[in-house]
N, C-alpha and C positions, 0 to 999 in steps of 0.2 A: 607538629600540628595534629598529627594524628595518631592515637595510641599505639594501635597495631601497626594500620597500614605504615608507620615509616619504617617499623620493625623485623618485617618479616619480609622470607624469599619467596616474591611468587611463581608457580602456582604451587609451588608443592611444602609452601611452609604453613599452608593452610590445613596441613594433615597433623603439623605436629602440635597443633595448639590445646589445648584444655576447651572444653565447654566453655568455661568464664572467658576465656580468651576471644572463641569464636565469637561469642555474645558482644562481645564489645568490637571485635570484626565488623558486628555487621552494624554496629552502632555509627562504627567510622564509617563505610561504606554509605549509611543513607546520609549523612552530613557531607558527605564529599557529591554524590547523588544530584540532590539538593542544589548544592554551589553550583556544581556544574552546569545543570538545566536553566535555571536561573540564570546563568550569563550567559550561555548558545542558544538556548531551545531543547525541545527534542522531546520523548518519551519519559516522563514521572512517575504518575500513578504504576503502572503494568512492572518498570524497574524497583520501584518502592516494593513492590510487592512479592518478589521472587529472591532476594536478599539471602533469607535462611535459606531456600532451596538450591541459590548457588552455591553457599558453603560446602553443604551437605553433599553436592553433586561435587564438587571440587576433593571433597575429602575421603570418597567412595572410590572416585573414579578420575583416573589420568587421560582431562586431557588432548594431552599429548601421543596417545596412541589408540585410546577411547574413542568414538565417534560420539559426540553431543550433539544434534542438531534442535536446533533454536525456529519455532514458528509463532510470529509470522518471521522475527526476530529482533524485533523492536525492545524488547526485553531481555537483550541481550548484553547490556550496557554491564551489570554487575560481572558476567562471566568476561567482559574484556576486562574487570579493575583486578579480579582473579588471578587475568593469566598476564599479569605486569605491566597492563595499560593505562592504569591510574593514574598515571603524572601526564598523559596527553591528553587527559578528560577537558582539560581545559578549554584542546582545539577541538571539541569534539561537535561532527556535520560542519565545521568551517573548511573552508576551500583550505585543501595537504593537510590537514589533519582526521583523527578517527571517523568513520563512517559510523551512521548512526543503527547498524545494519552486521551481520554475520560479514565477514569479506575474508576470503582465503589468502589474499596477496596482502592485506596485512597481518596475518597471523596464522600462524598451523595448527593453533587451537581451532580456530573455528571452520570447523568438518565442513560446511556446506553452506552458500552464500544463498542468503533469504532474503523476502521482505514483500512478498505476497503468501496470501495464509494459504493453510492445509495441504502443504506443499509436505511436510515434516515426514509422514509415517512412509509415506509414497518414497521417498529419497533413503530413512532410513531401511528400510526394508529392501531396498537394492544393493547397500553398503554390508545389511548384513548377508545377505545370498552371497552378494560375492567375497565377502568375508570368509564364508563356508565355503565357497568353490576353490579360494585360494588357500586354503587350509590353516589359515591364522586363527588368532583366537579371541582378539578383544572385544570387549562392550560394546555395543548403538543403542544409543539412547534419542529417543525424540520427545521434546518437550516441547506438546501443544496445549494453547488456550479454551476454555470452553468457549470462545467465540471462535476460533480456527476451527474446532472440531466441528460446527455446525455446516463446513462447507462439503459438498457430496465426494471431493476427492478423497476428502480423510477419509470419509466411510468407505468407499471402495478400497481402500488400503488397507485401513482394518479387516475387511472382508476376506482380503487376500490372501495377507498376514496370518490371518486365522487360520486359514485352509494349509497354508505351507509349514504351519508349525514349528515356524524358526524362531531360536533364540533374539530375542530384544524387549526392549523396556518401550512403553508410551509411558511418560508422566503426561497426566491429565491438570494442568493447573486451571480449575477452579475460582477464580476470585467475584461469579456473581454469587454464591450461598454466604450465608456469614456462616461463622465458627461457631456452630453451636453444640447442644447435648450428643449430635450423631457421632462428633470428632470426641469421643467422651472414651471411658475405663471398656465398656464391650467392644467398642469400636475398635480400640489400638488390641485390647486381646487377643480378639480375632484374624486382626491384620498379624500381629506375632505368631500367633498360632500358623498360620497360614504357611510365611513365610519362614517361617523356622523348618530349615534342615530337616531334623530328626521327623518335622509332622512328614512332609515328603517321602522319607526311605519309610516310616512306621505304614503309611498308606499303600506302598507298591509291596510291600510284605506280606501286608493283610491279604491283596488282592490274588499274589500267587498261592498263598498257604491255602484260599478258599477254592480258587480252580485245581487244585491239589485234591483235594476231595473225590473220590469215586462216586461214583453217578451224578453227582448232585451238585457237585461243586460249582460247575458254570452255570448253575440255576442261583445259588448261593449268593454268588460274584454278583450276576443279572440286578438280584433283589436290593443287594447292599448298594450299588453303583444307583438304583432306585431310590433308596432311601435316602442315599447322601446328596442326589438332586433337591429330594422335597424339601430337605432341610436347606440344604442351599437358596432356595429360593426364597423362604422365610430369613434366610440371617443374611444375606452376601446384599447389598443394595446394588452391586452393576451387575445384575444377571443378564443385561442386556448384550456387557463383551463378554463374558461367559458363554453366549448362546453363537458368540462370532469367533470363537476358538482361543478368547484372551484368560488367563486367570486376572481376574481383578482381586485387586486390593485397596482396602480405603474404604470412607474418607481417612485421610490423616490431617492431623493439623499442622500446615505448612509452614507456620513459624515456629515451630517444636522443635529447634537442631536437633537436639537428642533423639528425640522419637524420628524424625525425618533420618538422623545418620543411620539408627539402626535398620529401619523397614531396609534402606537402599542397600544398606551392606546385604541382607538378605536376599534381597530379590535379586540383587547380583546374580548368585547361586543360582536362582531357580533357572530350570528349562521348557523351550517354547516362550511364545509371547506372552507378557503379562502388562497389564496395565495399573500402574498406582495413582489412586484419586487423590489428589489433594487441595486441600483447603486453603486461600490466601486470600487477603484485603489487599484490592489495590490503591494506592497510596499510603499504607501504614510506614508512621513515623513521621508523617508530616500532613497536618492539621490541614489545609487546604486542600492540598490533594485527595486526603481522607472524604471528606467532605464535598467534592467534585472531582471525581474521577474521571467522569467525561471531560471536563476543560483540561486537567492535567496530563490526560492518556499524550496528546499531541501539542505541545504546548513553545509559545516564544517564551523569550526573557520575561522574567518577571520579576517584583519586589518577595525577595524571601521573608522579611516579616510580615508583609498585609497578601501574600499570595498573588496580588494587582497585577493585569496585565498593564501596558500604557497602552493608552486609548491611541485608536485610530483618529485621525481626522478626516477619513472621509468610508464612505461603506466600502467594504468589498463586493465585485461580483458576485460571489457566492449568500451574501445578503441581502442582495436587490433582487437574485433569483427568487431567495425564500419569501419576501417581501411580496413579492408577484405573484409567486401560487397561491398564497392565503387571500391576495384580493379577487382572483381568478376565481376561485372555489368557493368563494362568498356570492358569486354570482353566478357559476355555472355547478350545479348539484353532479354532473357528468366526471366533472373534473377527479383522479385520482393519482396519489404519489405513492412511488416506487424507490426503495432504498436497500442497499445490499451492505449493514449495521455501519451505516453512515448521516442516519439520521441529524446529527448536529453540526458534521465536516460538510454536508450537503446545501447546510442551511433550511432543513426541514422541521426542527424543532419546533416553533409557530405551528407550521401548518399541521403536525402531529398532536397538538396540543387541543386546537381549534376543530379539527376534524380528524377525532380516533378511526371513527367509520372509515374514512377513506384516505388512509395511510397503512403502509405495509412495509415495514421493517423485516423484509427475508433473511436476516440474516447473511456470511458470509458465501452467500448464494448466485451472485452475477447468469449464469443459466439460468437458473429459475426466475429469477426476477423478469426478465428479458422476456422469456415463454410467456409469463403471468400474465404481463403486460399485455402482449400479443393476446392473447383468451381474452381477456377484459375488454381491447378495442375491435376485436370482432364481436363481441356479446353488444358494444354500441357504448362502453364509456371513453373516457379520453385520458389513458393513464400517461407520465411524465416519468420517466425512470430517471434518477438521480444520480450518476454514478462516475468517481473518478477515470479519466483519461484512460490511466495504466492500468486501474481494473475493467475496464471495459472489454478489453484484450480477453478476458476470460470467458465474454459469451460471442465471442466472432458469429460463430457459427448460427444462435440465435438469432441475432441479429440480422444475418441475410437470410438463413432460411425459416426461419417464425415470423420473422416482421416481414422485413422487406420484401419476398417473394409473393406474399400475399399482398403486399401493397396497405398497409395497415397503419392508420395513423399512430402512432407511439410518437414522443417526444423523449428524446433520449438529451438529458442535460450533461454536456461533457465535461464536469469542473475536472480543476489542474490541468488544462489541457497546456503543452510548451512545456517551457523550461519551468520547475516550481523548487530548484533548490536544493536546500540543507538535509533532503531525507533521501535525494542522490537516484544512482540508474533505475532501481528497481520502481522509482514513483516518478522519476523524469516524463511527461505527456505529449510526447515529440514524436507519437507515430501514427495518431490518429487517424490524421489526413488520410495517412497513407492505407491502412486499412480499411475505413468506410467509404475512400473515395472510388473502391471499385465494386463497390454494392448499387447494381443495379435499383432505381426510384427510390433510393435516400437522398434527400438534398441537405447540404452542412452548409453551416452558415457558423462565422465566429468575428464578434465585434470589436469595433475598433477600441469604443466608450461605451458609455452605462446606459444612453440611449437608445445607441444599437441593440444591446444586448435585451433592453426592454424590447425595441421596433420586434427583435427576431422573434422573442417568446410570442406575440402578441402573430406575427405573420405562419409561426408556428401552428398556431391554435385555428387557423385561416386555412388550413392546408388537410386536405386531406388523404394523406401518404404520412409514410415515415420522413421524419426530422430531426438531424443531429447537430445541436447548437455547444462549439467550444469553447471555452473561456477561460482564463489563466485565474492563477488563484492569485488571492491581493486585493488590495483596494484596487479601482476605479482611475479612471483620469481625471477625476474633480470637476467633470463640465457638469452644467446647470442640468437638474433634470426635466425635459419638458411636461407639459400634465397630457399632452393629445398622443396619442400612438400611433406611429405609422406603418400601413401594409407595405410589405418591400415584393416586388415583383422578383421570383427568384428568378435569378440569373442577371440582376441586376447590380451594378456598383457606383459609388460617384465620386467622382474627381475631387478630391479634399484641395488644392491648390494647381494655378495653371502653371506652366515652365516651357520652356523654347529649348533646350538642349539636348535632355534625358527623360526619359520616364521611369520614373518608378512604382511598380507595382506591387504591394504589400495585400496583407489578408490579418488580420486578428489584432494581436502586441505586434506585426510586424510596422504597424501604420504609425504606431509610436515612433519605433526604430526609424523607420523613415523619413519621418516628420522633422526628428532632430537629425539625416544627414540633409535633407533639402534644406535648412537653415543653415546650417555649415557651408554646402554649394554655392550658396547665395553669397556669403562672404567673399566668396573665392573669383563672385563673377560666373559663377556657373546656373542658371535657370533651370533647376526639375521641376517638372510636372510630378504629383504625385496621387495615385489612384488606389481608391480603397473596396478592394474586389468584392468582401462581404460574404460573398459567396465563392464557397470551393466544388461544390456540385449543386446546380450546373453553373460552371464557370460563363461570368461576365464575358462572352466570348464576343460577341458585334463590336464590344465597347475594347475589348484589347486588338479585337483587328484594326481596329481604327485608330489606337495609339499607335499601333506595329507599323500603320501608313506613314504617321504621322513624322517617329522616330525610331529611326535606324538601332537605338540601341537602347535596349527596357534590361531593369534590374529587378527583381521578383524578391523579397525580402518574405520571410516565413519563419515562426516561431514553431518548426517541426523539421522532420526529416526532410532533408533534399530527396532521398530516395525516395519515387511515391506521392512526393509533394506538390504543392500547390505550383512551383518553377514546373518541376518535370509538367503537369497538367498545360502550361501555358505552351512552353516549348512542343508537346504535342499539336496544341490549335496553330501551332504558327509551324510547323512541319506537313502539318494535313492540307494548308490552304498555301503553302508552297511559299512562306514568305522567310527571307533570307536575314533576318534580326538579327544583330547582336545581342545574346543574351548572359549575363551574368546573376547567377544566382548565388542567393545568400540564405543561410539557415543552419542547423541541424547535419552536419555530417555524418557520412555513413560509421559509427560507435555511440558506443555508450556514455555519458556522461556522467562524470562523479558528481560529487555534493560540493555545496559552496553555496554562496550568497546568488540570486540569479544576476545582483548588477556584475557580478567576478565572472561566473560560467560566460555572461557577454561579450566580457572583457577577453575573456580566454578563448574564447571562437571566434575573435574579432567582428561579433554583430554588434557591438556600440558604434553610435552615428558616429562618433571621429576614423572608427578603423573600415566602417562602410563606404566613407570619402576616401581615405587610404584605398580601399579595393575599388573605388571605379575609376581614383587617378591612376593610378597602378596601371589597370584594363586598357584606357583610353588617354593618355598623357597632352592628347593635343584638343582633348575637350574643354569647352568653354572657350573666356576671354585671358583670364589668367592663368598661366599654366606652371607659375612655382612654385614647385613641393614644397618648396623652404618657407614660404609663406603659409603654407598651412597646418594648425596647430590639432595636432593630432591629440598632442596629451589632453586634449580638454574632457572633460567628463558632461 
């Protein structure tokens, strides 16, 4: 099927081949690419686009003893077809097959497991210290994006880097510049020039030969070391890591094999850090992607001839948000959005479009964004930070001590909150809860349905305090959407259905999860009550004493950590007012969660309504009126 790839041993038969050979390597590689995303999902454009510089990075360097780290590592998909993964691209983000992500436990190619950004230089630059301490001697390589590189850890790493003067490479991959006259004949010159050996010893010769000189020589030295700064600054275009102790290199042009092989083999050699800039399109080799890099960066199955996603049949969350700021902002001139380069995963694209003035794309910044915020709504506007679950985690400390301590209205929109899937632990949003639910005068709130999730924004905007609203990524529950909005009294919940046996207590996707075991129960003869908290701070607490009166035994169902979680939160109110409940909780165990489809990871935690029946028969065997196992059908989905 495929030229090469059925031909060759990987990884290291990628060193023996010819240019014409590589060329068509990486021909097969975006065709298999392609296939693959097209039927899982996953990462396109950013893979399309780094093709030749895996070759090149394969053909330089082993490795198997090499250190390569990958950020954010979403782009990491060609270095697995590389290192002899290419025949399981097929499972690839599906539940036991590839992760769509660096993972050390599936391969000892991949140095160091990623999948939040600007983590890269920070990691390499440990691996190479202790490299040096340990007295070995191979390559660390970190290959970050110019959107990772925008986030403040990579610069503080660089900073560092610079000062300790230790051997390693940053590859800068590039893919917002196009390829143009800069990647040209002076460009690669100079990049040769640079990187060539002999310029290196010819430079430290001149330098000794002139402090050699009697009287004058370190005046000599001084002047020339002067000279070759001015000049530097005129010719070198990243005087900027130049000034942070990197030699830069580049631009290159990154689908160049040849040129990319030889710069790398060089810079090999060089000592101290050096950074090589290079040039890439993301999605090259295939026309949609080319064309929409933002829809193909992150992307489901799709039709590979028309590029087509298949349409949703009803909106997602993350739509009905964007849908609501833009009507929000058309009425209130206060209103401002907040995004950390997530403008169209956020669903802010409308609202960015509609009001340039008041949208802010910080960049891979979560601190910053967070701070901004906070300035903004002490200045008197009403900024809305946008930002996923698991990146949220990056501005903690913002959060309670910029916002929250001041008590400041911010609206922080929690998308991917739970379980979201095929891109696995590093974007799993199962600890939210637990995090902001001990931030003093935040209240969180996360919907059952798409009118909840309207009521919150709307009670959000009502409030004048910080407010963190979570929401799972995905379409909706397909109920009707009302046109009136309702203010929700925090700390308020309501009883979605009455029951006489059990109560159960749910918060967010868990009211789903619930909805279908109380249907099940019913079958069984068994009556749950089932209650939809709404709110996780401050907890519906009047209204869960009064079920705790009501029934001896409440089941708490949560699309987050147990640890932290909305269970633990309950179990607290019903230990502080001394009441003696059975409680069984359900959610989110203390680990990490791999990738897979989120109805499998259900399956696999047993939070599907059949194994949530299973666990309160289990618990309570002589609840209800019928009490034969046998009689109830677990397999049912």
């Amino acid at each position: 099927m495929y030229e090469i790839l059925d031909k060759i041993e990987l990884p290291y038969g990628v060193r023996k081949l010819k240019l014409s050979e590589k060329r068509q390597l990486a021909h097969d590689i975006r065709e298999l690419l392609i296939a693959s995303v097209a039927n899982c999902g996953g990462h396109l454009a950013s893979n399309l686009g780094v093709v030749e510089l895996s070759i090149a990075l394969h053909t330089v360097f082993d490795t198997g003893l090499d250190r390569v780290i990958w950020d954010v590592g979403h782009q990491s998909y060609v270095h697995k077809i590389l290192t002899g993964r290419w025949k399981e691209m097929e499972n690839l983000r599906q539940y036991g097959g590839l992760s769509g992500f660096p993972k050390g436990l599936e391969s000892g190619h991949d140095a160091f497991d990623t999948g939040h950004s600007s983590t890269s230089i920070s990691a390499a630059l440990g691996m190479a210290r202790a490299r040096d301490q340990l007295g070995q001697k191979h390559a660390v390589v970190a290959v970050i994006g110019d959107g990772a590189l925008s986030g403040g850890m990579a610069f503080e790493a660089l900073n560092h880097a610079g000062q300790l003067d230790t051997d390693m490479l940053v590859i800068l991959n590039d893919n917002e510049m196009s390829i143009s006259k800069n990647v040209g004949a002076l460009s690669a010159y100079l990049n040769r020039l640079r990187t060539d050996p002999s310029y290196t010893r010819t430079k430290e010769e001149i330098e000794t030969v002139l402090h050699k000189i009697p009287g004058i020589g370190s005046n000599l030295a001084r002047a020339a070391s002067r000279f070759k700064d001015k000049v530097k600054y005129l010719m070198v275009p990243g005087i900027f890591f130049e000034e942070l102790g990197f030699t830069y290199i580049g631009p290159v042009n990154g689908h160049d094999l040849q040129e990319l092989t030889l710069v790398l083999t060089n810079v090999r050699r060089m000592k101290g850090p050096v950074l090589l800039h290079i040039i890439t399109q993301k999605g090259r080799g295939y026309a949609p992607a080319l064309q929409n890099p933002d829809l193909f960066h992150g992307v489901g199955p799709f039709d590979i001839d028309t590029g087509h996603l298949p349409k949703k049949s009803r909106k997602t969350y993350t739509e009905l948000f964007g849908q609501y700021m833009t009507e929000k902002a058309r009425d209130d001139q206060a209103v401002v959005a907040i995004t950390a380069a997530m403008a169209s995963g956020t669903g802010l694209n409308e609202f960015a479009h509609l009001y340039p003035e008041r949208f802010y794309d910080v960049g891979i910044c979560e601190q910053h964004a967070v701070t901004m915020a906070a300035g903004m709504a002490k200045a008197g506007l009403k900024p809305v930070v946008a930002i996923y679950s698991t990146f949220l985690q990056r501005a903690f400390d913002q959060v309670l001590h910029d916002v929250a301590m001041q008590k400041l209205p911010v609206i922080f929109a929690v998308d991917r909150a739970g379980l979201v899937g095929e891109d696995g632990p590093t974007h799993q949003g199962v600890f939210d809860l637990a995090y902001l639910g001990l931030i003093p005068n935040l209240t969180i709130m996360a919907p059952a349905d798409e009118n909840e999730l309207l009521d919150m924004l709307h009670t959000a905007f009502l409030l004048e305090s910080p407010v963190a609203i979570r929401y799972p990524r995905g379409v909706g529950e397909g109920v009707e959407i009302q046109q009136e909005r309702q203010y929700l009294e925090p700390g308020s919940g309501r009883i979605v259905q009455e029951g006489q046996d059990i109560a159960i207590l749910a918060i967010g996707r868990g009211v789903k999860l619930g909805q279908g075991a109380v249907n099940l129960l019913a079958e069984e003869g068994i009556s749950a009550l089932l209650f939809d908290a709404r709110f996780a701070k401050p907890l519906p607490e009047k209204q869960i004493l009064e079920l705790a009166g009501r029934f001896p035994r409440l089941v708490c169902i949560e699309d987050n950590s147990m640890a932290g979680g909305f269970g633990s939160s309950v179990l607290e109110i019903l230990n502080d007012q001394q009441q003696n409940n059975q409680v069984l909780r359900i959610g989110i165990p203390d680990e990490f969660i791999q990738h897979g489809r989120v109805e499998l990871l259900f399956d696999f935690l047993e939070m599907n309504p059949p194994s949530i029946v299973q666990r309160i028969i289990h618990r309570w065997p002589k609840l209800g009126r019928n009490r034969s196992l046998e009689l109830l059908r677990f397999g049912k989905k």
